[in-house]
Rosetta silent file (secondary structure, phi, psi, omega in degrees, C-alpha in Angstrom):
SEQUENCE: XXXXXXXXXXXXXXXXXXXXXXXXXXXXXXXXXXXXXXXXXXXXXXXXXXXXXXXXXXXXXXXXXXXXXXXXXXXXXXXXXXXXXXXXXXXXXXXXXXXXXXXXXXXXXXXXXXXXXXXXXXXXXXXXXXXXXXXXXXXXXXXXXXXXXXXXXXXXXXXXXXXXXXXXXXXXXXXXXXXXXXXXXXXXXXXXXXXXXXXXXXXXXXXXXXXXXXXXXXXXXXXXXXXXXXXXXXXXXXXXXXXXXXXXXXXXXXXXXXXXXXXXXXXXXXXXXXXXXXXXXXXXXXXXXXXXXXXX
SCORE:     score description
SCORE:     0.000 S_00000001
   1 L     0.000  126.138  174.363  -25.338  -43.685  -27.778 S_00000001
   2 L   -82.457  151.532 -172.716  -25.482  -40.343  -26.294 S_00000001
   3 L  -119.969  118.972  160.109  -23.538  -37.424  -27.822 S_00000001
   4 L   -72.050  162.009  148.609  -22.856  -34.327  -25.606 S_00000001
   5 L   -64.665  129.985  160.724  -23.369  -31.031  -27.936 S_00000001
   6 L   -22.166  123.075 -156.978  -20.838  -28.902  -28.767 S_00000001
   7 L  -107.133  137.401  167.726  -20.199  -26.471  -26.517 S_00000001
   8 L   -92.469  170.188 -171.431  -18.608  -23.675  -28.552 S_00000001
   9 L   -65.718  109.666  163.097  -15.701  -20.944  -26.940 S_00000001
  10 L   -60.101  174.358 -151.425  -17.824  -17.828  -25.879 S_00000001
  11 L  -121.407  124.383  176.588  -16.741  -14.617  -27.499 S_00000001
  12 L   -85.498  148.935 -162.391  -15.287  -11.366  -25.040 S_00000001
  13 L   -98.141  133.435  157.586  -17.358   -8.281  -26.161 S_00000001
  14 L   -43.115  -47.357 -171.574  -14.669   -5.822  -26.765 S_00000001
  15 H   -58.154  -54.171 -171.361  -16.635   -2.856  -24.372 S_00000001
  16 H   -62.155   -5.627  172.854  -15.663   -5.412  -21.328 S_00000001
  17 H   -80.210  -21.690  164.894  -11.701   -5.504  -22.885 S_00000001
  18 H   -75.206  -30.254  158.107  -11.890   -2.170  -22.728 S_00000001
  19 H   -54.985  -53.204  176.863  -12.880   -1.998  -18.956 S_00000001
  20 H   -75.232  -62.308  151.402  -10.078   -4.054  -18.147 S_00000001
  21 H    -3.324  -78.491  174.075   -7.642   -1.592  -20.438 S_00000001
  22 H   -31.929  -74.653  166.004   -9.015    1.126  -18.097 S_00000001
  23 H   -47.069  -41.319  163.953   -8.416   -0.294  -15.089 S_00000001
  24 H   -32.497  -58.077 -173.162   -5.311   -1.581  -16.044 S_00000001
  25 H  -104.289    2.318  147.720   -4.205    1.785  -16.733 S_00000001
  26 H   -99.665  -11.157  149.694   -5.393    3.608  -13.960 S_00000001
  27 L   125.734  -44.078 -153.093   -5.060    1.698  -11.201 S_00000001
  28 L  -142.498  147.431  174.586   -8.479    1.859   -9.503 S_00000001
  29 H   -36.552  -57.233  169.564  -12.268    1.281  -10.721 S_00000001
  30 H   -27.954  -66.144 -164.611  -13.127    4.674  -10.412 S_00000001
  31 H   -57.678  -42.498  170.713  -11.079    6.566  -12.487 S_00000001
  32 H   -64.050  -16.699  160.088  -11.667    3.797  -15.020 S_00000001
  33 H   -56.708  -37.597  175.998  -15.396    4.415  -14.740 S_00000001
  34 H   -73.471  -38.876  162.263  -14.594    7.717  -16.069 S_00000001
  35 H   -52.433  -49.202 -167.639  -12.409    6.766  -19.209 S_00000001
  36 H   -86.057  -17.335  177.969  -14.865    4.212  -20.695 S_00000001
  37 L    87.308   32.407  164.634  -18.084    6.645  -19.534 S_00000001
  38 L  -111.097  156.238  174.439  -19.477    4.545  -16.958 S_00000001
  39 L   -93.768  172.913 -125.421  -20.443    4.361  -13.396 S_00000001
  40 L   -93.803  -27.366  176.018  -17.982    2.856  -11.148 S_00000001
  41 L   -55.086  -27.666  161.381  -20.718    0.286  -10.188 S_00000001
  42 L     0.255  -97.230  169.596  -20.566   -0.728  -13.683 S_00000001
  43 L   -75.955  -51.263 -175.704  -17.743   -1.408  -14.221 S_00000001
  44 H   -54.191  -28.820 -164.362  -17.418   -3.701  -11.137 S_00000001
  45 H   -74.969  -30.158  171.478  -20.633   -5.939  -12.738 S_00000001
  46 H   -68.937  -34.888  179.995  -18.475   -6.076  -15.682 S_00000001
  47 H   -73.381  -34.061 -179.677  -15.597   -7.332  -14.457 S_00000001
  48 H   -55.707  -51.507 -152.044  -17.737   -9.689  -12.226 S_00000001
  49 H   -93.111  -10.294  166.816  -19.429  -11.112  -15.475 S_00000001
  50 H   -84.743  -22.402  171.715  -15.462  -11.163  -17.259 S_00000001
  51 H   -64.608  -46.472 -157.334  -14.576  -13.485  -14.256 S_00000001
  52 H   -70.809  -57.520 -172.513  -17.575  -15.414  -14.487 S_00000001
  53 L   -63.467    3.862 -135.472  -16.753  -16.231  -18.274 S_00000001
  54 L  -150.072  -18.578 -175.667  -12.922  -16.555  -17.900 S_00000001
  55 L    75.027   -2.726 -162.299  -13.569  -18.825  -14.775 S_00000001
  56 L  -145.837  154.571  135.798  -10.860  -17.117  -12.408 S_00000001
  57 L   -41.565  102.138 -172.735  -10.113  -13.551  -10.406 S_00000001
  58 L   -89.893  -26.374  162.850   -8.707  -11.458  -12.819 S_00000001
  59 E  -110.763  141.426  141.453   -7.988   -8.440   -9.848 S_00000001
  60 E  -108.813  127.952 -144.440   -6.845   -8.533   -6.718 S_00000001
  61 E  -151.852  167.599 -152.243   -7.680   -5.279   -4.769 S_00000001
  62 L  -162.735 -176.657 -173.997   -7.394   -3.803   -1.106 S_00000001
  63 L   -67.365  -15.464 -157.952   -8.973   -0.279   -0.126 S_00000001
  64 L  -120.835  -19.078 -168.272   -6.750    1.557   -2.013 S_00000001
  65 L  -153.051  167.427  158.551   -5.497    0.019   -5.192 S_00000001
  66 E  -138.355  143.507 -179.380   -6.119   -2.780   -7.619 S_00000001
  67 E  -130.313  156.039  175.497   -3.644   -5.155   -9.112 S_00000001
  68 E   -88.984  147.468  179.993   -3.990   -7.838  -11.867 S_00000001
  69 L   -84.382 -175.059 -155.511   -3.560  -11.658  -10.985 S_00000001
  70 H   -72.664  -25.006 -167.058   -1.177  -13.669  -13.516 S_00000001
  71 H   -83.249  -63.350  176.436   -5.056  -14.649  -15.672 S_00000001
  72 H   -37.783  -80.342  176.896   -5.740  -10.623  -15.472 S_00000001
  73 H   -33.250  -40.497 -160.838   -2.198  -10.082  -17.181 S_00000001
  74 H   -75.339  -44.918 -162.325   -2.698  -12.598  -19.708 S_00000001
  75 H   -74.098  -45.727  176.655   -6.222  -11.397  -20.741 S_00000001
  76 H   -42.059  -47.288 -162.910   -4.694   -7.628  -20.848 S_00000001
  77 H   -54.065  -45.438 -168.644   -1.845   -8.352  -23.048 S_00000001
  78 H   -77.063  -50.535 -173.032   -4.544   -9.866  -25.690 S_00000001
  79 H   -59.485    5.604 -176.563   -7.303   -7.380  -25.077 S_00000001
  80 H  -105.171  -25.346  177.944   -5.171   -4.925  -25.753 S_00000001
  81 H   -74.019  -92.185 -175.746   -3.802   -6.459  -29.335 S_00000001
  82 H     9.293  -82.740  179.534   -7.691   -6.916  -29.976 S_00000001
  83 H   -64.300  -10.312  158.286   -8.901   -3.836  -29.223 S_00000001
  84 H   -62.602  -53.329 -160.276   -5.947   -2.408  -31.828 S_00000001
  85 H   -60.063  -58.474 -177.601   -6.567   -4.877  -34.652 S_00000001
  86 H   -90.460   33.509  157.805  -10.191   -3.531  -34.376 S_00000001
  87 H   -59.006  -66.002  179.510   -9.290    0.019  -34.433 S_00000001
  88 H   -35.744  -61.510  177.916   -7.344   -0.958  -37.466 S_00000001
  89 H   -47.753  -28.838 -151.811  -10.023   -2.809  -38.689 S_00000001
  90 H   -97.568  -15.410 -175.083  -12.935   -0.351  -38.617 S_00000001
  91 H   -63.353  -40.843 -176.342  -10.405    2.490  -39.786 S_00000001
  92 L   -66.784   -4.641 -151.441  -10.278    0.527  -42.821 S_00000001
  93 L  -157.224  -14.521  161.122  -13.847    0.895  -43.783 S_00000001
  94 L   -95.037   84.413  176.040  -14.736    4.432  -41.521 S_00000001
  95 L   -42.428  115.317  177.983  -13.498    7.421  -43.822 S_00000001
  96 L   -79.216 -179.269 -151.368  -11.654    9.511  -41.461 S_00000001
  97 L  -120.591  -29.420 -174.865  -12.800   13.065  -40.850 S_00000001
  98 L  -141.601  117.425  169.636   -8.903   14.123  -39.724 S_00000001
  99 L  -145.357  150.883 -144.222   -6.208   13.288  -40.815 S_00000001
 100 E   162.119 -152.548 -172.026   -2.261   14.387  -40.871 S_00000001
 101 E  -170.518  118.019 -173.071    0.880   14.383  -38.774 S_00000001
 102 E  -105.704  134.947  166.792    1.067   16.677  -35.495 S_00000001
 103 E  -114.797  114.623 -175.243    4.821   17.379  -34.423 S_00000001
 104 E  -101.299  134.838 -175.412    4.407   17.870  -30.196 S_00000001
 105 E  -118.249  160.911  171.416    7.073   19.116  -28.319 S_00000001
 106 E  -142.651  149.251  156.705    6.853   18.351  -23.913 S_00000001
 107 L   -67.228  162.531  166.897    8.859   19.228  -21.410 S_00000001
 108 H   -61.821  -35.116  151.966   10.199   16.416  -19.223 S_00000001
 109 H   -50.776  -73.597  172.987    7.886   16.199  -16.356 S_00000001
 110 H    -6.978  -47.301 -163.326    5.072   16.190  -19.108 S_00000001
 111 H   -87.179  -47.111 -166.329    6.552   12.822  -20.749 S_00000001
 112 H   -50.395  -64.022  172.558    6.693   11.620  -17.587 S_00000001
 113 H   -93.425  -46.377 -167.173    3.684   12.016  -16.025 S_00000001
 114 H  -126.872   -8.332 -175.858    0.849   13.213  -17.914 S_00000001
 115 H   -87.442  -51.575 -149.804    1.840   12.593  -21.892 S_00000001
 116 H   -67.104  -14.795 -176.387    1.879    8.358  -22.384 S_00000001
 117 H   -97.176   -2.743  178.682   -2.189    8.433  -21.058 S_00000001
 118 H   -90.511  -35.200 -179.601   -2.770   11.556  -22.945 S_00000001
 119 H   -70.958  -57.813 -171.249   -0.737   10.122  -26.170 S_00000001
 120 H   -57.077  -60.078 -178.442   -3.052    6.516  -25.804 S_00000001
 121 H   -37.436  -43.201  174.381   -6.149    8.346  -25.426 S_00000001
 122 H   -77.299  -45.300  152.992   -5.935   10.468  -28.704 S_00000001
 123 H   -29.103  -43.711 -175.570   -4.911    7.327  -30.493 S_00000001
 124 L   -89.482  -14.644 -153.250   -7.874    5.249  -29.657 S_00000001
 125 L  -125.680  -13.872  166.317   -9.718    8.468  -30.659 S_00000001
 126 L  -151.451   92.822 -176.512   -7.520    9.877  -34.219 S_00000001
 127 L   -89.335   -7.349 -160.570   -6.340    6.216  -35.465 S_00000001
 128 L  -134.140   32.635  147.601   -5.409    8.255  -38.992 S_00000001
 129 E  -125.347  149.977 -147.897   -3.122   11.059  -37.068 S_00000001
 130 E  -141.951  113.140  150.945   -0.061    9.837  -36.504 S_00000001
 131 E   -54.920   98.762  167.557    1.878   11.886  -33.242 S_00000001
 132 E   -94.880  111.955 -152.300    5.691   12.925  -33.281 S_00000001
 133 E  -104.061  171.113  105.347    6.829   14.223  -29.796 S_00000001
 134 E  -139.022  147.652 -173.268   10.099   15.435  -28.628 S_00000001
 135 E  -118.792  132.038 -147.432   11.163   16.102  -25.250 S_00000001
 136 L  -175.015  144.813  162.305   13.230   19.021  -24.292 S_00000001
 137 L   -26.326  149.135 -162.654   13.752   21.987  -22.373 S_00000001
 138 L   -89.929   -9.702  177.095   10.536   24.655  -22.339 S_00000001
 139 L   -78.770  -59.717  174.640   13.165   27.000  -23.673 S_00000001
 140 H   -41.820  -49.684 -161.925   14.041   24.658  -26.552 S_00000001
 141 H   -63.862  -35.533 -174.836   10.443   23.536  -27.520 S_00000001
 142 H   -42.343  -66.073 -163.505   10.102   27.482  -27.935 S_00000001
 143 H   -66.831  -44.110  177.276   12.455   28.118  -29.858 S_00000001
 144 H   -76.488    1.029  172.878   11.921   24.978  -32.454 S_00000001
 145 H   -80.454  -20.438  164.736    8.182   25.892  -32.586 S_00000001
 146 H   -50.857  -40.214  164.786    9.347   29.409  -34.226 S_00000001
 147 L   -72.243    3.587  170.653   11.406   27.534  -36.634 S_00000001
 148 L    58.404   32.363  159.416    7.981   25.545  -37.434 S_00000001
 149 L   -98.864   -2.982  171.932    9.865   21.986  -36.399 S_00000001
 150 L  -110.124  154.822  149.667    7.174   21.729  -33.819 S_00000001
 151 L  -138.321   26.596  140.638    3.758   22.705  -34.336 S_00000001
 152 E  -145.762  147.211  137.178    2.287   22.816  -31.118 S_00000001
 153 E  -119.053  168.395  169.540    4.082   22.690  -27.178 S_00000001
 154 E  -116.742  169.548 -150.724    3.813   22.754  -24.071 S_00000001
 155 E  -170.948  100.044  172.846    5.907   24.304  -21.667 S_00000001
 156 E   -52.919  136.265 -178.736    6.869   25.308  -18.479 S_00000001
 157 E  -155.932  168.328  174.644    6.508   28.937  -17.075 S_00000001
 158 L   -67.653 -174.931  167.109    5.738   31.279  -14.456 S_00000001
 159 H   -86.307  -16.616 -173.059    2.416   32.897  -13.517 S_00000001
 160 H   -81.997  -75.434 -143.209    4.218   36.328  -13.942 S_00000001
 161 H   -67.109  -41.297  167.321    5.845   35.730  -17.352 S_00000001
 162 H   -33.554  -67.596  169.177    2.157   33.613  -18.685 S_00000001
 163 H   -78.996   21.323 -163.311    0.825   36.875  -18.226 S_00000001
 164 H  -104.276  -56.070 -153.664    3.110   38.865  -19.375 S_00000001
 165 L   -98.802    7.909 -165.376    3.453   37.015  -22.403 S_00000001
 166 L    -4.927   79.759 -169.070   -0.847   36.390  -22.730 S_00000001
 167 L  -119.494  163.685 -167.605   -0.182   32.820  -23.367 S_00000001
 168 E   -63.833  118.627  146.231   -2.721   29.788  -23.059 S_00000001
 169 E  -113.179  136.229 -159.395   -2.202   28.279  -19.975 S_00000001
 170 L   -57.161  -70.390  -78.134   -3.125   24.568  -19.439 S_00000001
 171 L   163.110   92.010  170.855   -2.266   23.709  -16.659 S_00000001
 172 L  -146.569   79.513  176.995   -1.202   25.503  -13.173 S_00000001
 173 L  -104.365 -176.929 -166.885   -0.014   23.974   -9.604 S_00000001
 174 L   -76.532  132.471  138.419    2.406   24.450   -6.634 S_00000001
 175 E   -68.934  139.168  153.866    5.511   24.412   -7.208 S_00000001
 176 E  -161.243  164.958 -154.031    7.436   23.281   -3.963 S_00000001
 177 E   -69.608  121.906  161.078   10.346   22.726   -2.433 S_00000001
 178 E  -119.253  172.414  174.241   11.127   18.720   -1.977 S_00000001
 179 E  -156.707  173.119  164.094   13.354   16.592   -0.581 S_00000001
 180 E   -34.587  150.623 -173.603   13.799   12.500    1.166 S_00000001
 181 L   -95.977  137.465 -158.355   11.255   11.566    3.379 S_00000001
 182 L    38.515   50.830  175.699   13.684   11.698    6.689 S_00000001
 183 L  -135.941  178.037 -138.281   16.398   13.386    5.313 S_00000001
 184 L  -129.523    9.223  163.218   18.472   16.123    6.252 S_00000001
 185 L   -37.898  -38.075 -124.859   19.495   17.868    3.227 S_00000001
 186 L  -125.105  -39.075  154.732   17.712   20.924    3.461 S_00000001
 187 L   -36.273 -136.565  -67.557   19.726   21.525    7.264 S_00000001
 188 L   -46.307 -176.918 -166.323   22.822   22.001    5.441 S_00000001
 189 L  -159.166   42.348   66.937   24.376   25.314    5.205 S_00000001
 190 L   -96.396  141.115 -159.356   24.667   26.352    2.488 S_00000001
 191 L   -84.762  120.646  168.009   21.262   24.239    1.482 S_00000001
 192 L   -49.691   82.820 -171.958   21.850   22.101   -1.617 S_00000001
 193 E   -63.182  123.866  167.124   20.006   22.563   -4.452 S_00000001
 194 E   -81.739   91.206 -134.504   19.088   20.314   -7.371 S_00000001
 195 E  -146.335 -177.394  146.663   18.297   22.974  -10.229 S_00000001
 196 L   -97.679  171.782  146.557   18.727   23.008  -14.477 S_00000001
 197 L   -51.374  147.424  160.951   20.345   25.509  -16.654 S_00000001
 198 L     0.812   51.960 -104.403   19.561   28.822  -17.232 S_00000001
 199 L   148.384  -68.823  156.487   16.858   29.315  -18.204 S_00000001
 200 L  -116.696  126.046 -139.395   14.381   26.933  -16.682 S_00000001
 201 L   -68.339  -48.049  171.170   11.657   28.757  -14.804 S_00000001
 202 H   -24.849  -64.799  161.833   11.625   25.946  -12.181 S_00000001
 203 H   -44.805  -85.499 -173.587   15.522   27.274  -11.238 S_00000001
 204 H   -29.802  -31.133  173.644   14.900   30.906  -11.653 S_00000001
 205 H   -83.653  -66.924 -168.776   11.925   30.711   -9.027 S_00000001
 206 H   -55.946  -29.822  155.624   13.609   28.638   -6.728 S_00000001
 207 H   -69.519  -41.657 -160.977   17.065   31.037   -6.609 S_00000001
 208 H   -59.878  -45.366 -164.473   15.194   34.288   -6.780 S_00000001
 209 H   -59.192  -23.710 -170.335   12.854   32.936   -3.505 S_00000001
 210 H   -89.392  -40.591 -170.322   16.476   31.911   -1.363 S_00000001
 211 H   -67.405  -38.438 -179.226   18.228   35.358   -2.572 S_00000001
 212 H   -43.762  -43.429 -172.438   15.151   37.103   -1.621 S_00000001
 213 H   -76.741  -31.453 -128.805   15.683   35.547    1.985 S_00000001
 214 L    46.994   36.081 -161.590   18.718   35.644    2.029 S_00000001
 215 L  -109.886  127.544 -142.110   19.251   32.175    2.169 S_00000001
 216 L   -67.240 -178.552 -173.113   22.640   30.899    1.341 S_00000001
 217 L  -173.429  118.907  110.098   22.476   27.998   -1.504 S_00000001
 218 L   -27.620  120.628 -179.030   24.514   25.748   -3.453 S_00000001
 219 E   -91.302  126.978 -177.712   23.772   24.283   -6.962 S_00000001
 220 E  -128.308  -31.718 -170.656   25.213   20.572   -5.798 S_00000001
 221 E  -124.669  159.183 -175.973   23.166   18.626   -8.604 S_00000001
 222 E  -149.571  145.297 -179.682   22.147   19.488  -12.296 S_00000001
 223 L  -176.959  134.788  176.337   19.772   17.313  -14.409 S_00000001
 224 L   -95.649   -1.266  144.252   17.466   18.316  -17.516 S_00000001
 225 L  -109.397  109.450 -176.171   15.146   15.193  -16.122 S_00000001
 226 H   -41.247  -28.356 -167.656   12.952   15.232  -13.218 S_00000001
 227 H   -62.615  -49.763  158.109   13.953   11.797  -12.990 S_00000001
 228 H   -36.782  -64.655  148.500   17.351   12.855  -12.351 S_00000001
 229 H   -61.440  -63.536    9.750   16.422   15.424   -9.494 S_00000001
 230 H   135.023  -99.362 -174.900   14.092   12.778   -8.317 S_00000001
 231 H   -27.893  -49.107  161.447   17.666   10.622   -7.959 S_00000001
 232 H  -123.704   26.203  151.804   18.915   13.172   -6.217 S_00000001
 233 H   -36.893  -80.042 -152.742   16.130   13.868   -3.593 S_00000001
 234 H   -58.854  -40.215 -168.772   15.922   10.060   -2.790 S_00000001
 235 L   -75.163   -4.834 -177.741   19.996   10.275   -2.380 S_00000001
 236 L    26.784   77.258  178.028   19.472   13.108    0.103 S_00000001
 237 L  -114.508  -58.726  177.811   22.252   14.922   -1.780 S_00000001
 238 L  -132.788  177.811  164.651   19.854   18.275   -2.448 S_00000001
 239 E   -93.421 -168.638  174.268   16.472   19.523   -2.063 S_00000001
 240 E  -163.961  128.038  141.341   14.601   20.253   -5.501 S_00000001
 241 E   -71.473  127.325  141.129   11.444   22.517   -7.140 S_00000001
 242 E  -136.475 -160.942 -160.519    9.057   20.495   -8.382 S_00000001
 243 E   -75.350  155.303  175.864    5.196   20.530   -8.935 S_00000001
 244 L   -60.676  -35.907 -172.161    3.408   19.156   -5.793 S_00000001
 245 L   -61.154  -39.712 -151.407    1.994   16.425   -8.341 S_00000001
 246 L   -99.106   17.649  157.444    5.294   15.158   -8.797 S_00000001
 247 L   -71.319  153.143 -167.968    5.897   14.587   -4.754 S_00000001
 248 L   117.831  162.440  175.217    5.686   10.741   -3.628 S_00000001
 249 L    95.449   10.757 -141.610    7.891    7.675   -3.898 S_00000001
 250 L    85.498   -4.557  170.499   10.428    8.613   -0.797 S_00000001
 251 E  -119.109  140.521 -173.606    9.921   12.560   -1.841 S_00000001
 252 E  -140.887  129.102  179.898    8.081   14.647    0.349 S_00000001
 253 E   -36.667   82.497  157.172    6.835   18.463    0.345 S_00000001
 254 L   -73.644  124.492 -154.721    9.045   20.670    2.496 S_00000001
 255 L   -94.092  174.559 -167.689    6.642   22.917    3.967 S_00000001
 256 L   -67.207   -5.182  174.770    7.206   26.845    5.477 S_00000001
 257 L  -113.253   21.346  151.916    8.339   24.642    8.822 S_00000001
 258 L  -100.787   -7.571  168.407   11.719   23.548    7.305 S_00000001
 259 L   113.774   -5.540 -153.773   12.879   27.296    6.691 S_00000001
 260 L  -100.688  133.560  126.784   12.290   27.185    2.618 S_00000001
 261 L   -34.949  127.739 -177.039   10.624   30.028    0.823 S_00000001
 262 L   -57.232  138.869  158.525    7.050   29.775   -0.821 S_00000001
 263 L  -112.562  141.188  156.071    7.533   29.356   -4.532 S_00000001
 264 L   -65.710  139.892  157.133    5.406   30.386   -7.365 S_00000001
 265 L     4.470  135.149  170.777    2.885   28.205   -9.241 S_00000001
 266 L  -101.415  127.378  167.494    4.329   25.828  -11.933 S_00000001
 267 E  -123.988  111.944  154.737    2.240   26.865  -14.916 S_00000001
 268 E   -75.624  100.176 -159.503    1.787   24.652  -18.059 S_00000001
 269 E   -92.097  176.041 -174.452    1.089   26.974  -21.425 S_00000001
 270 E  -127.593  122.733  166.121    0.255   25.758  -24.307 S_00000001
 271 E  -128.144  148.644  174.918    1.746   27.590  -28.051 S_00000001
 272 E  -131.868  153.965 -160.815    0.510   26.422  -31.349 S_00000001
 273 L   -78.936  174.580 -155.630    2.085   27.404  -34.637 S_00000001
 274 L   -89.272  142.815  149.322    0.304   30.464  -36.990 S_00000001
 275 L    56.288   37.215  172.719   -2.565   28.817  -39.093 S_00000001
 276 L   -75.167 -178.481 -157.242   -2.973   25.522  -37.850 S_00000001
 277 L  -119.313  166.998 -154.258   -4.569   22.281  -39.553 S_00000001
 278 L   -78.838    6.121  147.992   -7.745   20.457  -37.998 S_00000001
 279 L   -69.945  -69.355  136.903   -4.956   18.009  -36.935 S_00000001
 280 H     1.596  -97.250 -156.652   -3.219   20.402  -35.393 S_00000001
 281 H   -75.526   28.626  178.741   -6.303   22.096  -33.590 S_00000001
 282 H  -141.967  -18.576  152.717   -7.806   18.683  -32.629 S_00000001
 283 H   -72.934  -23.395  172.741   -4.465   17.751  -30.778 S_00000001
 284 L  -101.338   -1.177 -175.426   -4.084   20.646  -28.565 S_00000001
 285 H   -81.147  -59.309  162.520   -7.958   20.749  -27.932 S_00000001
 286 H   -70.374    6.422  130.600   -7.242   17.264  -26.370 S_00000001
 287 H   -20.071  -67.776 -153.604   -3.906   18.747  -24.421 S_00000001
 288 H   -98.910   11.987  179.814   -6.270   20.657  -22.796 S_00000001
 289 H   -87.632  -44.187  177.099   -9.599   18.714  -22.249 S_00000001
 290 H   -57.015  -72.664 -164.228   -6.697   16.146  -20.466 S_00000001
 291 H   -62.619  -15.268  167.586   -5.056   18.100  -18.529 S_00000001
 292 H   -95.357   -2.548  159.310   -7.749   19.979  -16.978 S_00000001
 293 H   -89.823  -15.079 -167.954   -9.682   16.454  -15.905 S_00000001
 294 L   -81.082   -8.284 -178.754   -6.133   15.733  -14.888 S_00000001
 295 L  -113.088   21.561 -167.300   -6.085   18.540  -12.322 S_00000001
 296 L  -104.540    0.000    0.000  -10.012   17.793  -11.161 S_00000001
């Protein structure tokens, strides 16, 4: 009688779970070539040879983007539990070199946009520092890192007051005026504005440039979350400053041929408390290694 042999379950090598992670969270091969330290070419052989073993198309992809099929999702969810437990694991048995509790303050664009891949990254990279954020006004974050409840933030400010004030900055791009993609806000008369309180450099640049002009203005919307201006952009209620990054979606740049003043630079500083700990100093060194590939 013949017996087939066992065939046993082959075993996914963690570096390809990580490759799918990557992609996963950046959308497109490249960029994920860059995270894991590979070329982009790579990466594609890996994923060809995670397909091969897994039997099915785990991406589906077009010139511009890649998305995971329902077999892709499945294998992320676990490669991502995986790739924790053996973080955990090797943590357990690798004496760490730093270790502590960093209290981070962000402004709201920050959290938005550029903190959850900057918060994952240091994580796979300080499993024994443990990250507290809160997100708040760049005035606020100030003020509780003086009071030592923070001990490093970041923060929006001008290019004027950065130097003025000969503070790290991070971080620096156009500010500019947006509004709906075919909308008609920004005709009005007096033009509607989407702004903060008092206070936030983002306002203060954006009144001073229409008073400069003389160009009449309303405050018609108020919101302490881009998300909020961003609501009412798309509602073509107001226009709004925000950073050029944070254009897209149904929001669109209005340029010097809708009548709007140039704004100054959005500049992201960085302040860290007096006498910080190698926790500390090994969290704002990766602030700012991120955020300057994030502006590359």
């Amino acid at each position: 009688m013949n017996s087939r042999p066992f065939e046993q379950t082959p075993l996914l090598e963690l570096d390809l779970l990580k490759t799918v992670v990557a992609i996963a969270d950046t959308g497109n091969f490249s960029a994920a070539a860059e995270s894991v330290f590979r070329t982009p070419s790579a990466v594609s052989m890996q994923v060809k040879r995670l397909e091969e073993m897994v039997g099915k198309p785990l991406f589906t992809r077009d010139s511009r983007s890649v998305a995971l099929t329902a077999e892709g999702n499945l294998l992320l969810e676990h490669g991502r539990r995986l790739l924790a437990l053996n973080r955990e694991m090797m943590s357990r048995f690798v004496e760490p070199e730093i270790q502590g509790v960093v209290r981070l303050g962000a402004p709201d664009d920050v959290a938005e946009r550029q903190l959850p891949g900057m918060l994952q990254r240091f994580a796979a990279t300080h499993c024994c520092v443990n990250l507290d954020v809160v997100v708040d006004s760049s005035s606020n974050l100030r003020s509780k890192l003086k009071k030592r409840q923070l001990d490093l933030c970041l923060y929006a400010t001008t290019p004027q007051a950065a130097e003025r004030d000969q503070t790290e900055v991070v971080l620096c791009e156009p500010l500019v005026w947006a509004g709906a993609r075919n909308g008609v806000a920004w005709e009005n008369h007096p033009v509607p504005i989407s702004v903060w309180e008092e206070g936030c450099s983002w306002r203060s640049n954006a009144i001073e440039s229409l008073e400069a002009e003389g160009r009449p203005y309303r405050i018609a919307f108020m919101s302490a979350h881009i998300s909020g201006q961003r609501a009412a952009m798309l509602a073509d209620l107001a226009i709004a400053p925000i950073p050029l990054s944070s254009c897209g979606g149904g929001i669109i740049r209005l340029d010097g041929e809708h009548g709007l003043p140039a704004l100054n630079d959005y500049v992201l500083a960085l302040e860290i408390t007096a006498n910080p700990s190698e926790a500390i100093s090994a969290a704002a060194e990766h602030l700012r290694a991120s955020l300057q590939l994030s502006s590359n």
